[in-house]
C-alpha positions as CSV (number, residue, x, y, z in Angstrom):
1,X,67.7,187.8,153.5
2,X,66.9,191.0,151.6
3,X,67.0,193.4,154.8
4,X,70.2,192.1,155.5
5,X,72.0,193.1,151.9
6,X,71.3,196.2,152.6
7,X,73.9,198.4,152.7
8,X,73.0,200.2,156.1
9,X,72.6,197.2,157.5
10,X,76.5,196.2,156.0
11,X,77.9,199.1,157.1
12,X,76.0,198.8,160.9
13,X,77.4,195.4,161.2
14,X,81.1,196.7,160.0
15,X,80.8,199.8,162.4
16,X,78.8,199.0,165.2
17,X,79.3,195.4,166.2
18,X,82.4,194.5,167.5
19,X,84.5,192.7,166.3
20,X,84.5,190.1,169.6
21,X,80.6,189.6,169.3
22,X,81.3,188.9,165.5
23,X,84.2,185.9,166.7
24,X,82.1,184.6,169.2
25,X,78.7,184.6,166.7
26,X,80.7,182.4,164.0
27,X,82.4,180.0,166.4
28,X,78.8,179.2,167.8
29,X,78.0,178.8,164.1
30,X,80.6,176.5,163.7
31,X,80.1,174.7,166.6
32,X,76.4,173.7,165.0
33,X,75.1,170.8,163.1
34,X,75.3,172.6,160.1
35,X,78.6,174.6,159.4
36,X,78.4,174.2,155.6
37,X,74.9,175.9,155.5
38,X,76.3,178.5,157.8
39,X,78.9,179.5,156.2
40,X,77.2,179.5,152.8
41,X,74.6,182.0,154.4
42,X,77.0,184.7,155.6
43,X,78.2,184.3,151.6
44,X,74.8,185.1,150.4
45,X,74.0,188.0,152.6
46,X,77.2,189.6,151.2
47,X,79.0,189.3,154.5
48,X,82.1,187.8,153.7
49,X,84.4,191.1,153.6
50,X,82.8,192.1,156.8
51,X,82.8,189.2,159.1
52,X,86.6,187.9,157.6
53,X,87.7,191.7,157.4
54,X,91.2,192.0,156.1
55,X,93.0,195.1,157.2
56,X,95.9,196.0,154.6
57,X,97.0,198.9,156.1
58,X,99.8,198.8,158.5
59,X,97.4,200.8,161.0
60,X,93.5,201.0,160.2
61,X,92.5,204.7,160.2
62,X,90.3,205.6,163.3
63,X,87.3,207.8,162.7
64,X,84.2,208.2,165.3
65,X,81.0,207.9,163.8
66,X,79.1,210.6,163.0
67,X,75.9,209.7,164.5
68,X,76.7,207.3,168.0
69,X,80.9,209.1,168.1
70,X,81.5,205.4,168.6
71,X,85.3,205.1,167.3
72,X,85.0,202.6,163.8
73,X,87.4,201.4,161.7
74,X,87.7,202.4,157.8
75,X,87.6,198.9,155.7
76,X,90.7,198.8,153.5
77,X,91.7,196.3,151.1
78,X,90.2,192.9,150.2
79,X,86.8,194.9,149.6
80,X,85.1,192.4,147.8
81,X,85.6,189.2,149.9
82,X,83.0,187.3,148.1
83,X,85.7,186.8,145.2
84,X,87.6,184.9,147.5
85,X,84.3,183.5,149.6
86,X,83.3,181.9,147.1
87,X,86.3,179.6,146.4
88,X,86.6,178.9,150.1
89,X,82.8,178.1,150.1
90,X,83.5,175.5,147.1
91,X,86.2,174.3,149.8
92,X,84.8,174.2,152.4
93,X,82.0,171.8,150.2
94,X,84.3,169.6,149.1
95,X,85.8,168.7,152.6
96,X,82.3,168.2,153.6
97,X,81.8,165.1,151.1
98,X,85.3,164.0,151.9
99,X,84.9,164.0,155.9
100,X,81.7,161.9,155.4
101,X,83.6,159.8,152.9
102,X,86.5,159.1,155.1
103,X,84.7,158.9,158.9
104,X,85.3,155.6,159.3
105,X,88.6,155.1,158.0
106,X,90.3,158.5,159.2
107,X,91.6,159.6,162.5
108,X,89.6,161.8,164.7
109,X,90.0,165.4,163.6
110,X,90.4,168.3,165.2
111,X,87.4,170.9,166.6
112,X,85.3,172.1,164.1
113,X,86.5,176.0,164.2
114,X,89.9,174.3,163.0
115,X,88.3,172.7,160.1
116,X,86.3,174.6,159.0
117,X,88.2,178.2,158.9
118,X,90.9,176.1,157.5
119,X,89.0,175.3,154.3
120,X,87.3,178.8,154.8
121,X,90.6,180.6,154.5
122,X,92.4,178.3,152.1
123,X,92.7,181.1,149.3
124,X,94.0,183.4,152.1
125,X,97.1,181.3,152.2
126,X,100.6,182.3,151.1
127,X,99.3,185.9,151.5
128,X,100.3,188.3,153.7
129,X,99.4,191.5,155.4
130,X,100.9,194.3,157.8
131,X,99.4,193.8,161.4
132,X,98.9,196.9,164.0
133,X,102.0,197.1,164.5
134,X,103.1,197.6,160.9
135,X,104.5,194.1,160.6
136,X,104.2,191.8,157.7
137,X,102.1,188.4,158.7
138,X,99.8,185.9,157.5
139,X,96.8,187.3,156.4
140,X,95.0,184.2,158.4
141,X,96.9,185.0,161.6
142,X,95.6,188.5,161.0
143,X,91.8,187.8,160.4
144,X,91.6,185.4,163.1
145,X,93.5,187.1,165.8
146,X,92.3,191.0,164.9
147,X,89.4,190.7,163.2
148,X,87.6,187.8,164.8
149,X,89.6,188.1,168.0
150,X,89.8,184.2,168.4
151,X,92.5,182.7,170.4
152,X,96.3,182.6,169.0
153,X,96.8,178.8,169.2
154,X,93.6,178.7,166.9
155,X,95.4,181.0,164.3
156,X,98.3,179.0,164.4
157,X,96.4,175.6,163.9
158,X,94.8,176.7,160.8
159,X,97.8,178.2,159.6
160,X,99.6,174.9,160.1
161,X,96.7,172.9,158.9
162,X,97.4,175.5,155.6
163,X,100.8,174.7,155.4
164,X,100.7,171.6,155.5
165,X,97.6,171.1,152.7
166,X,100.1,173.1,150.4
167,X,102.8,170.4,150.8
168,X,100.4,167.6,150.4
169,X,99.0,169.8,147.7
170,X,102.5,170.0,145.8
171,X,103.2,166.5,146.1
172,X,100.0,165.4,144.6
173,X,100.3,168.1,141.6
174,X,104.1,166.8,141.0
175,X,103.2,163.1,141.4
176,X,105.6,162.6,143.6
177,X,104.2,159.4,145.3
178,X,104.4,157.8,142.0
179,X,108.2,157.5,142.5
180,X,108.4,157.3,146.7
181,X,112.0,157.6,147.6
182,X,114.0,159.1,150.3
183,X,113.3,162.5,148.9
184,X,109.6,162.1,149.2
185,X,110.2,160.2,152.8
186,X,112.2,163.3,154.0
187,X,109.7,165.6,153.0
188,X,106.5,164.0,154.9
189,X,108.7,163.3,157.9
190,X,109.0,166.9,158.4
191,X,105.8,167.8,157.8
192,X,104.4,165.6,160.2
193,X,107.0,166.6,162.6
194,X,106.1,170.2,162.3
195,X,102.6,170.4,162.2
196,X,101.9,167.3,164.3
197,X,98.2,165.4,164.2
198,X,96.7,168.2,162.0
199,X,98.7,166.5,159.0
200,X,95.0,164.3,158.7
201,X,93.3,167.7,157.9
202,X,95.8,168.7,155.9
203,X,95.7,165.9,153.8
204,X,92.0,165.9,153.4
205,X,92.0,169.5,152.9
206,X,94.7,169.2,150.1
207,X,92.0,167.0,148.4
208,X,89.0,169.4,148.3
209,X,91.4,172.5,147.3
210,X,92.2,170.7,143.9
211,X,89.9,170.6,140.4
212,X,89.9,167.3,140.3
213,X,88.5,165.7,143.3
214,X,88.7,161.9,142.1
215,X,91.9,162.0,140.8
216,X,93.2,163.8,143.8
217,X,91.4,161.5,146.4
218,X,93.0,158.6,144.8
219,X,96.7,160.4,145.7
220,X,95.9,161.0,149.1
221,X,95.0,157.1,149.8
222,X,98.5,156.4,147.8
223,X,100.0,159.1,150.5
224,X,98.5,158.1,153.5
225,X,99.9,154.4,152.6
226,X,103.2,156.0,152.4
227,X,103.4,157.4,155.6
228,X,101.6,154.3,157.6
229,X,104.4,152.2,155.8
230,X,107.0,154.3,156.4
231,X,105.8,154.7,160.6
232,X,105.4,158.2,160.2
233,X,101.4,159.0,161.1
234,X,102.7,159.8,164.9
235,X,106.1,160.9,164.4
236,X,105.7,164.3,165.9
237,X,105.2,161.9,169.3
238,X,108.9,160.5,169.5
239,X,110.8,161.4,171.7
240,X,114.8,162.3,170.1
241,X,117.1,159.3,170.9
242,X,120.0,161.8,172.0
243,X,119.3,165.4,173.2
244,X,120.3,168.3,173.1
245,X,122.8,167.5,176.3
246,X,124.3,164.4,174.5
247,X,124.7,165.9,171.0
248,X,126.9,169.0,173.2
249,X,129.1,166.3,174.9
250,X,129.4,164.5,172.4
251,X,130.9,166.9,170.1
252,X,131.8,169.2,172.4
253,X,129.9,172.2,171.3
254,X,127.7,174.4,173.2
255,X,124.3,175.5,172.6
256,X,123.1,177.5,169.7
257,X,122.8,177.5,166.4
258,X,124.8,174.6,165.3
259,X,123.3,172.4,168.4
260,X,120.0,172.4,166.3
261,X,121.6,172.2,163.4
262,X,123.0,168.9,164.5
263,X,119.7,167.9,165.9
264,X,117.7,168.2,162.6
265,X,120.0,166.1,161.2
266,X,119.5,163.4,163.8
267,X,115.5,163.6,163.4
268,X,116.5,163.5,159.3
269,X,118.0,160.1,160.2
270,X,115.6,158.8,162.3
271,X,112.9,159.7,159.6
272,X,115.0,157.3,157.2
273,X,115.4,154.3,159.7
274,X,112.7,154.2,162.3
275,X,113.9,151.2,163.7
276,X,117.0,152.3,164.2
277,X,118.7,152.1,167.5
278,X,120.3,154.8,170.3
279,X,123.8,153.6,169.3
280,X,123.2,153.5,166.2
281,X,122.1,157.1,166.2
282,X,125.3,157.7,168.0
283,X,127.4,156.0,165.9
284,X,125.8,158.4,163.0
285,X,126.6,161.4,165.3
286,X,129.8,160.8,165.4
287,X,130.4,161.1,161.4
288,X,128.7,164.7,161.6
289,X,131.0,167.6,161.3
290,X,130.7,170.3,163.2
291,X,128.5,172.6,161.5
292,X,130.2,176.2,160.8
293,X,129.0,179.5,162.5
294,X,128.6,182.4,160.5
295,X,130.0,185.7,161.7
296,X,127.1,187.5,163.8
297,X,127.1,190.8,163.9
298,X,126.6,192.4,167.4
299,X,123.7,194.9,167.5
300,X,124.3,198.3,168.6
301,X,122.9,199.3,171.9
302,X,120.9,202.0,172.0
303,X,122.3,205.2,173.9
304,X,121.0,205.5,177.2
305,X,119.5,208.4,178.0
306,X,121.2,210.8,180.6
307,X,118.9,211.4,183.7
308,X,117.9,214.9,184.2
309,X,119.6,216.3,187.6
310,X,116.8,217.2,190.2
């Protein structure tokens, strides 16, 4: 433990690994029996800032080292990743105890590089960065696409399971459930819709994010109630009762922006009567206006350039 705080050995695992082997190392940590203890390691060697590295510059500056000309990557920003390890250690705990808690009541959950870089990366959320291409993005996109070069769909899946734990998050903090109403209905609906079966993460992870574990464990049972009475723990499944076709012909519009316009509000309705019917639905089409279109401007084209006679 002592070699590896050292800081040549920091800096020749920042410089000289890449960053693939790095990606591939903590998946296969993941993957083990024991995650928690894992992760917990690479937080005591002082590793965090290295192995989750946060670029904050819109391009990292290239310089070759000086003694293998091996081209390395200048760290920048988030230097001290342990102030934020440490929190998503204390996460990543907490959802620990709760998956144990809950394994016989909950759904299966998703692979274990999902759950556990979600809790990992929880303080990373509602942050953002500028990628190589000088774009601003998700810091979690960033650090697992560029810096642990895991697949995309993974990103995405954390970042949804993120999202998601923020909305169960905000409903718990505002006592929401308390009071369930349409409101409340809308807003799960959505969610669920959105972010699909990783709405079971979210909702543990919104439990192990919070102060008060107890309290906040006690919400998610009165949540999780909800949206089993209210049919809504495979909505993301359904299938729309009139599409996209129907909804044109109906109210004779083409595609575009007010097609999906009109669509969401269908999905709205079927969120506040599940049982409701195909004719029904159509019936409540039928009261919709036609949403208005907001003047587009057209983008320039670029001048072509004149080819050069031979």
């Amino acid at each position: 433990m002592h070699s590896a705080q050292k800081v040549e050995i920091s800096q020749a695992l920042s410089n000289k690994v890449s960053r693939e082997r790095i990606g591939v190392e903590l998946k296969e940590m993941l993957d083990s029996k024991q995650p928690l203890r894992a992760l917990q390691l690479v937080l005591s060697f002082g590793l965090v800032a290295i192995v989750f590295r946060i670029p904050l510059d819109a391009l990292p500056k290239v310089e070759p080292d000086p003694d293998s000309g091996a081209t390395t990557y200048q760290e920048s920003g988030f230097e001290d990743g342990e102030d934020w390890g440490h929190e998503g250690i204390r996460i990543v705990s907490n959802l620990t105890v709760q998956m144990e808690e809950e394994l016989s009541s909950m759904r299966c959950l998703p692979a274990n590089d999902v759950v556990y870089l979600s809790a990992m990366l929880q303080p990373l959320y509602g942050k953002t960065v500028r990628n190589l291409k000088g774009r601003k993005e998700a810091t979690i996109v960033t650090v697992i696409r560029d810096s642990l070069k895991l697949r995309m769909s993974l990103a995405n899946d954390v970042l949804n399971v993120n999202k998601g734990c923020h909305v169960f998050a905000e409903i718990m903090n505002g006592k929401e459930h308390k009071t369930p109403g349409p409101e409340l209905r809308l807003k799960l609906g959505k969610l669920i819709r959105e972010i699909k079966g990783l709405w079971s993460l979210s909702l543990l992870l919104a439990v192990a994010s919070q102060a008060d574990i107890i309290a906040a464990a006690k919400s998610m049972k009165e949540i999780e109630g909800l949206i089993h009475q209210w049919n809504l723990t495979k909505f993301y499944s359904l299938k729309p009762l009139i599409d996209g076709k129907g909804i044109m012909q109906i109210k004779s519009i083409k595609g575009g922006p007010r097609l999906g316009i009109l669509m969401e509000q269908l999905w709205d309705w079927r969120i506040l009567n599940p049982t409701g019917s195909k004719d029904e639905c159509l019936e409540y089409l039928k009261t919709l206006p036609i949403p208005p279109i907001e003047a587009q401007t057209t983008k320039s084209k670029k001048p072509q350039k004149k080819k050069k006679k031979q």
